[in-house]
C-alpha positions in Angstrom: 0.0 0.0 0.0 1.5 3.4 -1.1 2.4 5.8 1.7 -0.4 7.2 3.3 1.0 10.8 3.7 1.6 10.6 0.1 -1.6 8.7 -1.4 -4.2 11.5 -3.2 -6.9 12.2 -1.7 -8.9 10.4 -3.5 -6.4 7.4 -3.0 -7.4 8.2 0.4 -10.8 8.1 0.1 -11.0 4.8 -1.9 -9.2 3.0 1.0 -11.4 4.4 3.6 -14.4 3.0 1.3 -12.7 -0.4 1.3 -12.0 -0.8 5.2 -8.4 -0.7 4.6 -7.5 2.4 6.7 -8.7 4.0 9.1 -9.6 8.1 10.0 -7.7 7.6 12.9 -4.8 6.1 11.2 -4.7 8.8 8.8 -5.3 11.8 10.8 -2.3 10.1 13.2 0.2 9.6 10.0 -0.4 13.5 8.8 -0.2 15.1 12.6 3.1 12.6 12.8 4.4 14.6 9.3 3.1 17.9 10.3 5.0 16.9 13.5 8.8 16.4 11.2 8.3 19.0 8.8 6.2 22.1 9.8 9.6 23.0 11.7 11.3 23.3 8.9 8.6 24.3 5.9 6.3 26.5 8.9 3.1 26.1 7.0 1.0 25.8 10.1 -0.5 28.5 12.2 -2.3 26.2 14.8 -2.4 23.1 14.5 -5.6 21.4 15.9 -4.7 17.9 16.8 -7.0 17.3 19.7 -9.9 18.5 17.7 -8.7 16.5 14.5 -8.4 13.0 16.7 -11.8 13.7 18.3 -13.4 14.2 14.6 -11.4 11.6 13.7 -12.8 9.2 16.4 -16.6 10.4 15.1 -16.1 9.9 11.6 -14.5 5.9 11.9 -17.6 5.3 14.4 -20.4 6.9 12.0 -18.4 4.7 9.4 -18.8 1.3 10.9 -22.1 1.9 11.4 -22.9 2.0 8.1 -23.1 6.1 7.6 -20.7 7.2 5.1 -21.3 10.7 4.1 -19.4 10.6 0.8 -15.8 10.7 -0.4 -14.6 13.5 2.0 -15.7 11.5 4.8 -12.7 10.5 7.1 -10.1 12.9 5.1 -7.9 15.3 7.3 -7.7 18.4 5.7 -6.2 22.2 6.7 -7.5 25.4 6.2 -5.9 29.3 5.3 -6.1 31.5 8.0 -8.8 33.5 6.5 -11.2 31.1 7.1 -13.2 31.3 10.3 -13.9 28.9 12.3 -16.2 28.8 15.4 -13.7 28.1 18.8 -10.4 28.2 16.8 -8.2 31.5 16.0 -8.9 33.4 12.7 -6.4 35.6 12.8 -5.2 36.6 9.1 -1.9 36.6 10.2 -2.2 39.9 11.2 -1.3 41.6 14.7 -4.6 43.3 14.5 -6.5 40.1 14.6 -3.7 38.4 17.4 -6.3 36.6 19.6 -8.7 36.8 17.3 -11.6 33.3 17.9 -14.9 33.7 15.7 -18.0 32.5 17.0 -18.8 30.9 13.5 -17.8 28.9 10.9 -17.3 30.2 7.1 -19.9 28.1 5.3 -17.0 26.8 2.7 -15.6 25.2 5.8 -19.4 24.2 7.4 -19.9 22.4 4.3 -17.0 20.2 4.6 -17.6 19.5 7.9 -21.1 18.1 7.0 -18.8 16.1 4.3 -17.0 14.6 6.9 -13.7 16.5 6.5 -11.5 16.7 9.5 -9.4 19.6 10.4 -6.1 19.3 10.8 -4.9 22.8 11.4 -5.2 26.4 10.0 -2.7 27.7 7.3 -0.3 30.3 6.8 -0.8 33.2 4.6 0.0 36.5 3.8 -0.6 39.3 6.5 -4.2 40.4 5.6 -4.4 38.0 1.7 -2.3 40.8 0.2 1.2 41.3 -0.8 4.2 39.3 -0.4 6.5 37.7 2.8 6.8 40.0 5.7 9.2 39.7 8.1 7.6 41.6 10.4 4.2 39.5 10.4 2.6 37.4 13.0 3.9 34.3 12.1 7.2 33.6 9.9 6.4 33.3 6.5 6.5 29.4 4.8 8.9 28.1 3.0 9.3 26.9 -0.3 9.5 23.0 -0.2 11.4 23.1 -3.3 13.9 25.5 -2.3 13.3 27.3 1.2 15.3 30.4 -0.3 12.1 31.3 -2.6 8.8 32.3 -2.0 6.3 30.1 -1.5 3.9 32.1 -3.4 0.6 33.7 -1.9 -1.1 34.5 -0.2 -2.5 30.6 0.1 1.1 30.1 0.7 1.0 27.3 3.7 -1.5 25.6 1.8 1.0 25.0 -1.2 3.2 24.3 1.3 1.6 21.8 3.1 0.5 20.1 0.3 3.4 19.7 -1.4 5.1 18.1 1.6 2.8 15.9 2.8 1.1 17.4 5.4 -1.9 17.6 4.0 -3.8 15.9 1.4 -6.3 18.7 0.5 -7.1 22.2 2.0 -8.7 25.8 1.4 -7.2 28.8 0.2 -8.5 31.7 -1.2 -8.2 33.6 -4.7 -8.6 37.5 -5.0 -5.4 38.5 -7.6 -3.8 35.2 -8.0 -4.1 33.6 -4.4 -4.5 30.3 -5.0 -2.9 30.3 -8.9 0.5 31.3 -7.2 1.2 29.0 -4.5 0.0 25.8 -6.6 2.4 27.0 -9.0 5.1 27.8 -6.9 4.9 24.5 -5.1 3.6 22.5 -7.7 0.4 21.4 -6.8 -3.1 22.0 -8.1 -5.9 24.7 -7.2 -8.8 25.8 -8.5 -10.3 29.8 -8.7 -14.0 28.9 -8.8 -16.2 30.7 -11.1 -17.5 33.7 -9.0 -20.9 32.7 -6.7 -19.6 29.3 -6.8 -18.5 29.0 -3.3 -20.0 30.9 -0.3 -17.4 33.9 1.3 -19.5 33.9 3.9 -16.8 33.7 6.6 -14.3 34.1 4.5 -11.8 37.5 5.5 -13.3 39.9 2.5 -10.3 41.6 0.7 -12.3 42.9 -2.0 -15.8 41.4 -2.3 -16.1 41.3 -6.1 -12.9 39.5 -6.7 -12.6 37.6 -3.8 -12.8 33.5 -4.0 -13.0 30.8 -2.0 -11.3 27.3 -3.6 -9.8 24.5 -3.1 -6.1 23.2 -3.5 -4.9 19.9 -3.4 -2.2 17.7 -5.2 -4.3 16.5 -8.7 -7.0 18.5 -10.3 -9.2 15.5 -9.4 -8.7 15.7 -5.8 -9.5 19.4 -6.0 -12.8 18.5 -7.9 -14.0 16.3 -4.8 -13.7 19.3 -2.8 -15.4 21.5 -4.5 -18.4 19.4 -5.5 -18.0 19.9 -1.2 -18.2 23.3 -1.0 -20.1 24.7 -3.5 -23.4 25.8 -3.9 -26.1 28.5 -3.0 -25.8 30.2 0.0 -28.3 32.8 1.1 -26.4 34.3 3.8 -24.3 35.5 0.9 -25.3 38.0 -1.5 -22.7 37.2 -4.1 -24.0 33.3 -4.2 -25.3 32.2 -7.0 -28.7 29.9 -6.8 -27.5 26.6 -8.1 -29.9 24.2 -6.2 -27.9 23.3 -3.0 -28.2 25.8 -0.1 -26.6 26.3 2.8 -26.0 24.0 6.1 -28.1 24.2 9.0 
């Protein structure tokens, strides 16, 4: 069996299907290769191990019983920093949002949930989604996992990051100039810019409301098509949705 920090998602997905892994098992092998490389590549913000086990735990028992909730179900995944999420810091990486712990969820992230994602952790990016490395940021910047001297690429830059080393099978990111585009390219994985309405901002840090998009990124263009069959659709807590049958989450 291939290395499971280094099957595709939807690898991932078919041996979850099949009984031959576990959530458990892979939440434990990505928290044990966020564990050996984030030091090093820094593409994590905050990790949330104790919240990914305890999904992790839910998702293997809804399983056995017979309740699989689709492909997504059972798959650790990480989100950008400009993704709320109810109980965990949102902060931007920004000092003005330091401390910062929304009371909600962005609906791109509610919908996964209901999916049966599991959450890993939340991202680096660029301070506020715009510009390029600061030294002088919250966090330290992530590193190129080709060559730590370059850029990563942003502002989704600790999703391209984590993806490319392992750390993550799939993940959110966000698209306003080139936010998404950049870091796939720059690390050499895949992302997707949605076609505008596509996928809810609600929850999602608004750099410019027009532009702004909410996508996926992953290591293939297919895995990145699971996750957005995920988290698209209407949402009328959004005014820039666009009605295309599904609604939102309870």
């Amino acid at each position: 069996m291939v290395e499971l920090t280094e099957a595709t998602l939807f690898e991932m997905s078919a041996l979850l299907e099949a009984g031959e892994v576990s959530a458990e098992e892979l939440t434990e092998a990505h928290i044990g290769r966020i564990e050996k490389l984030d030091p090093i590549y820094r593409a994590f913000v905050n990790p949330t191990f104790d919240l990914a086990r305890a999904m992790a735990r839910a998702a293997d028992a809804e399983m056995a019983a017979g309740d699989r909730r689709g492909p997504i179900h059972g798959i650790p995944i990480a989100l950008k920093d400009a993704y709320d999420t109810a109980g965990t810091p949102t902060t931007i990486c920004s000092r003005l949002h330091a401390g910062r712990v929304p009371e909600t969820d962005a609906e791109a992230w509610s919908r996964l949930q209901a999916a049966g994602a599991i959450l890993l952790g939340k991202l680096e990016c660029t301070e506020l989604c715009l510009g390029g490395p600061s030294e002088d940021g919250l966090v330290p910047h992530a590193l190129n996992p080709w060559d730590p001297t370059r850029y990563a690429g942003g502002s989704s830059s600790g999703a391209g990051v984590a993806l490319a080393t392992g750390m993550v099978p799939g993940a959110l990111g966000s698209d306003t100039g080139g936010s998404i585009r950049i870091p796939a390219t720059f690390c050499g994985v895949a992302g997707i810019k949605p076609t505008y309405g596509l996928v809810s901002l609600s929850g999602l840090f608004p750099l410019s409301g027009s532009l702004d998009h909410a996508g996926p990124m992953a290591r293939t263009s297919q895995d990145c098509a699971l996750l957005l069959d995920a988290i698209s659709g209407h949402d009328p807590k959004n005014a820039s949705s666009v009605a295309t049958g599904r609604t939102a989450t309870a």
